[in-house]
N, C-alpha and C positions, 0 to 999 in steps of 0.2 A: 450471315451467321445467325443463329437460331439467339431468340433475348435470354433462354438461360447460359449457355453459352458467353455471352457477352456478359454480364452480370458477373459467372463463375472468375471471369479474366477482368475484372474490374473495369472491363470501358465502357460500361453504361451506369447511371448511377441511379438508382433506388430512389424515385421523388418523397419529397419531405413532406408527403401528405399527413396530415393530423396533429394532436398534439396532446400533452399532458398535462392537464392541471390540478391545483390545489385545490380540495373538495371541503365544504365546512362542513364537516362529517369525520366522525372516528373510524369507521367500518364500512369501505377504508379512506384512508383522508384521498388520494391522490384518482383519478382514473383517466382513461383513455379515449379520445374524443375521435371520430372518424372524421374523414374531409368536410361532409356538412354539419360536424359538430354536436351530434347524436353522440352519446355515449354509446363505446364499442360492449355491450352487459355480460359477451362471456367472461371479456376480462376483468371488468366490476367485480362480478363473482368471485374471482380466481382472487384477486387484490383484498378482496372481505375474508375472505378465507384467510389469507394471510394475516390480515390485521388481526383476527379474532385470535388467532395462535400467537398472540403478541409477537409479531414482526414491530422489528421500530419503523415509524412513519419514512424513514428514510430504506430503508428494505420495500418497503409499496413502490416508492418514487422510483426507485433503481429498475424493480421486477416494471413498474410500468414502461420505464423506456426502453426494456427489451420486450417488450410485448408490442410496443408500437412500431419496433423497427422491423417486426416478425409478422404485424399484418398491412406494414408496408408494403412489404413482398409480394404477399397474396393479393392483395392489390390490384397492383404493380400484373403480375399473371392472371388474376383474374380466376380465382379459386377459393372459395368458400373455405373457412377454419376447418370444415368437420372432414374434406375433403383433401386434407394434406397428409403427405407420405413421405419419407424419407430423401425422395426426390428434392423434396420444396428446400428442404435441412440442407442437402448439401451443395444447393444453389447460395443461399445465406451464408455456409460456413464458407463457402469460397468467394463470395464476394467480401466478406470479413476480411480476408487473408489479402486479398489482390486491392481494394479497394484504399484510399487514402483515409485519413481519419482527417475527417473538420478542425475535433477538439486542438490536431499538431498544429495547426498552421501556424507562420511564427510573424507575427504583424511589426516586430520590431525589426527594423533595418542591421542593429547587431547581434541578433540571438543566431545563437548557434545550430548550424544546419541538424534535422532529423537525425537520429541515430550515432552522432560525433561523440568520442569521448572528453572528459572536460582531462586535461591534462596535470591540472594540478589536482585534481578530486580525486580521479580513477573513475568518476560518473560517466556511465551512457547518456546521453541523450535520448528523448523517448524517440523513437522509430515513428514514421508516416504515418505507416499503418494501424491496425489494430492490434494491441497487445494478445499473444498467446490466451492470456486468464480472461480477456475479454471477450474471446469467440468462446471459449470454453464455459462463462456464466451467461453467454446469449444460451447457448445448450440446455445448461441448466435451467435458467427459466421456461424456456419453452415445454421443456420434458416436465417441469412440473406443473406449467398449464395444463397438459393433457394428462397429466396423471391424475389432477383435481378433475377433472371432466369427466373420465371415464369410470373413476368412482361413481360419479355424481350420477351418471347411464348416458353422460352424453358423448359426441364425438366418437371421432376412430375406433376400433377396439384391440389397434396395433400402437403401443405410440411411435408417431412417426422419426425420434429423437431416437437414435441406437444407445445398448447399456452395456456393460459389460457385467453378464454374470459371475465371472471369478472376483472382480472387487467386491462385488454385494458380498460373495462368503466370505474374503477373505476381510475385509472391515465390520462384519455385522453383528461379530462377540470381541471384536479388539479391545483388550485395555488399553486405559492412555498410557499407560507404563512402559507399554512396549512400542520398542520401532515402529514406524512404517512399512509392510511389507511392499515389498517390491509386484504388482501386479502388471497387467495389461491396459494397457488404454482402449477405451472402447470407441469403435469407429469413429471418426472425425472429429474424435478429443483432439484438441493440443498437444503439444509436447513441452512442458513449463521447463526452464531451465534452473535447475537449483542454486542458487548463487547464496553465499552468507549474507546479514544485514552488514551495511557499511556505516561503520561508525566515523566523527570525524576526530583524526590525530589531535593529539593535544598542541600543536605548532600551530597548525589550520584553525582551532577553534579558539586560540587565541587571540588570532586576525580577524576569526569572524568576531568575538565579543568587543574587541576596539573598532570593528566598522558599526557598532550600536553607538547612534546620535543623543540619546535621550534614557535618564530610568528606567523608564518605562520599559523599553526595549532591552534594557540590560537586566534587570530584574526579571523578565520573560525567561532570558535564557538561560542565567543561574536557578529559578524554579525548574524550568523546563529539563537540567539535562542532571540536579539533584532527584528529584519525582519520576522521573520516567510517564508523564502523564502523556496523552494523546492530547493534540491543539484543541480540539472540541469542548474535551474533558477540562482542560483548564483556563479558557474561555470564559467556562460558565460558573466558575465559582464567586460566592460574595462575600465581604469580610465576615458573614456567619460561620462561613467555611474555612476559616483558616486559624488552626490551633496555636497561636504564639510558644504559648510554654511547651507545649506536646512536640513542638517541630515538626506540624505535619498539616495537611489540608485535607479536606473532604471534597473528590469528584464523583459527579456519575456515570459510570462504569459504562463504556461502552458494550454494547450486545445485550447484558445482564438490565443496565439500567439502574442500580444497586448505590445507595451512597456509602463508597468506602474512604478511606484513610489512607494517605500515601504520604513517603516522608518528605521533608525538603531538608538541603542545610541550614544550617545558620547563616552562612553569607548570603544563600537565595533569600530569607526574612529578611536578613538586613539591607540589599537590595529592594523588596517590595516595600518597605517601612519607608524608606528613601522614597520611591515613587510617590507612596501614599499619602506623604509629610507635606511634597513639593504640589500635587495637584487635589489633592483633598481628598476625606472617605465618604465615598458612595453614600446614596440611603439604603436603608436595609431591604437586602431583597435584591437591590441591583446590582450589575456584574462589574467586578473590580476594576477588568480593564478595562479604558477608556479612548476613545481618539484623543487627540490631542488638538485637532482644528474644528471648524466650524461648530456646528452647535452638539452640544451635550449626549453624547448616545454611545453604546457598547461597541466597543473594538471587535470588530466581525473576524472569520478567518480569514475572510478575501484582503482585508485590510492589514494581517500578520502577514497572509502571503505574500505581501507588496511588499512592506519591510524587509523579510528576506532575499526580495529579486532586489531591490538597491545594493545592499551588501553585495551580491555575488557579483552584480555589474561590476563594484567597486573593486574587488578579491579577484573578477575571473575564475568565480567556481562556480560552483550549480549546488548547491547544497540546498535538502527540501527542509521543511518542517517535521515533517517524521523522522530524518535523519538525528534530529535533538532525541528523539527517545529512542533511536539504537544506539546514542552512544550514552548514553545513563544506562542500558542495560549493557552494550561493551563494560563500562567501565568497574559496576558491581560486579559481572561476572568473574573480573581480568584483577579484582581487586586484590585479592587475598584473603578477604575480611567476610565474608559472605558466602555462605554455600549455597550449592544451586537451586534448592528448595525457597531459600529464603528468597533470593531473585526472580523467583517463580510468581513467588506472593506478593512481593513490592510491585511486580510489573505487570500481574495480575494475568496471566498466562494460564488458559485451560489446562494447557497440555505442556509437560516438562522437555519435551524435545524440542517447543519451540522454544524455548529457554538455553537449553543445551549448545544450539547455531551460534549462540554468541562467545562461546570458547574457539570458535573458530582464530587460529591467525592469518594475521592481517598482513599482506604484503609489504605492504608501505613500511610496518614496523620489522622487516627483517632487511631495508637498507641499508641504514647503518654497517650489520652485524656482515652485509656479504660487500659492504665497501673494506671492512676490515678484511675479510678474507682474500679479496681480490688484490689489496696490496703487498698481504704477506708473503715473499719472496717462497718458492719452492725451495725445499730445505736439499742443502746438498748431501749427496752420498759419501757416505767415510768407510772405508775395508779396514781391519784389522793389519797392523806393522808385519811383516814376514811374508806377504804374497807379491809373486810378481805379476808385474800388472800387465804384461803379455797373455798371461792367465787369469786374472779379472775379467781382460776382454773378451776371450771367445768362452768365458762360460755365464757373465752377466752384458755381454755385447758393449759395445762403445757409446 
């Protein structure tokens, strides 16, 4: 069988030629090194571009390891960048599709197999493979390498990434105000499946806050799902950032970069005050939270994320870190107290429809309601005194 071929059906796999690193350079910080470790320059180029358009340094990192997986390939075949065609694309998109992802592998002896639903959560399990939105942003990145290129008078003068004309008109004067219309997917897009965000029940979230060991981690989660803040976002705050009387903290705004203002309760303050009491306040400048073992240094995400895979080992759920900030926006939406504009602005949402997804209901909240139903006896039939019931039955049958 021919190597594209093999590749398209996943049984051959793409070598792990080259790599990406961290560049001590603004423009752009990250770039793309070929097997002997030469920087790959059309993608330098492509990554400065992006920095210069204020991409976050984490937008470079992302566009660069799709750019290394993408001259893997050609590699791999043996075909110059300037010389690829829609061909090469749908070698890529299909090995995406068929192929396993590294990232799933599950090195713990009790994690739960690929793709399983967690039974107390209603959570998937991420799948083997590649997620739909991540062959769909290899796409993206590659169509805008060569779209930078061919401005630029280099490369193809086709991109080799297909588009679909009716999205470009049918998004290119949209308000955010309005729906999303309904268009076409353009060749070897994905097909993304829309599902609501999943907030957790207030029973679940109970259990999760009493499997938190420590302050620290209980004060996390009462900030976290008062705020609606992203883990990044409230990582990186210092006590300069946090308004006692205001009842509110200062993050920086993921995408924008922007220092705004988001509220907390009062029990999430009185929660961090508790932390802050028990292990002491930072110097100025440094970030609130802290480990709590070996020597003195900032509580990383990877380090939150660990906290929460104890709990769920402990629960038998799977519940993420993001899932804390869709249930502060579940619960402002679902509150009564808050309209959707202002939900919008707490949780800092471009666009009001993504705001809107959280009026969704929630399965799990309509057991109760159909336990009740399923018990209640089918109501019997009564006729009126003076009929006989030989004529009841052949006109409303037996």
């Amino acid at each position: 069988m021919d190597v594209r071929d093999e590749l398209m059906e996943g049984r051959l796999a793409i070598p792990r030629l080259g790599r990406v690193i961290e560049m001590n350079r603004a423009h752009p910080p990250y770039a793309v090194l070929d097997p002997s470790g030469a920087e790959v320059e059309p993608v330098t180029t492509y990554l400065r571009d992006l920095a210069l358009g204020d991409s976050s340094p984490l937008t470079c990192r992302s566009y660069g390891y799709g750019m290394l997986r993408w001259f893997r390939l050609l590699w791999l075949l043996g075909i110059g960048w300037e010389q690829a065609t829609e061909s090469e694309v749908a070698v890529l998109t299909g090995w995406l599709r068929s192929a396993a992802n590294p990232q799933r592998l599950r090195r713990r002896a009790n994690a739960a197999a690929a793709g399983t639903v967690n039974l107390r959560t209603g959570k998937g399990s991420l799948p083997a493979g590649y997620a739909p939105r991540t062959i769909n942003h290899a796409l993206t990145v590659i169509s805008g390498f060569y779209e930078f290129h061919a401005h630029q008078g280099h490369g193809p003068v086709v991109n080799p990434v297909p588009s679909s004309a009716q999205r470009r008109r049918a998004l290119g004067h949209r308000s955010p105000l309005e729906p999303m219309p309904v268009v076409g997917r353009a060749r070897l897009r994905q097909r993304v499946p829309d599902r609501p965000p999943r907030s957790i029940p207030d029973r679940l979230w109970d259990e999760l806050f009493a499997a938190m060991t420590c302050d620290r981690d209980r004060a996390l989660l009462e900030v976290f799902v008062s705020s609606g803040a992203r883990a990044e976002e409230l990582l990186g705050i210092t006590i300069g950032d946090i308004d006692w009387s205001g009842q509110r903290i200062y993050v920086i705004t993921k995408g924008t970069r922007a220092r705004e203002a988001v509220p907390v309760s009062p029990q999430g303050l009185f929660r961090l005050a508790l932390y802050l009491d028990a292990a002491g306040t930072p110097a100025d400048g440094e970030p609130v939270w802290r480990v709590r073992r070996g020597s003195e240094r900032p509580l990383t995400y990877w380090a939150l994320r660990r906290v929460m895979q104890r709990a769920n080992a402990l629960l038998g759920t799977n519940w993420s870190l993001h899932d804390l900030r869709h249930t502060a926006a579940y619960r402002m939406a679902n509150g009564g107290k808050l309209t959707l504009p202002e939900v919008q602005t707490i949780m800092r949402h471009a666009d009001i429809q993504t705001t809107n997804r959280y009026l969704a209901v929630h399965v799990e909240e309509l057991f109760d309601k159909l336990t009740e139903h399923y018990a209640t006896p089918r109501p019997a039939r009564h006729f009126p005194a003076g009929y006989a019931a030989a004529d009841i039955e052949v006109v409303f049958g037996g």
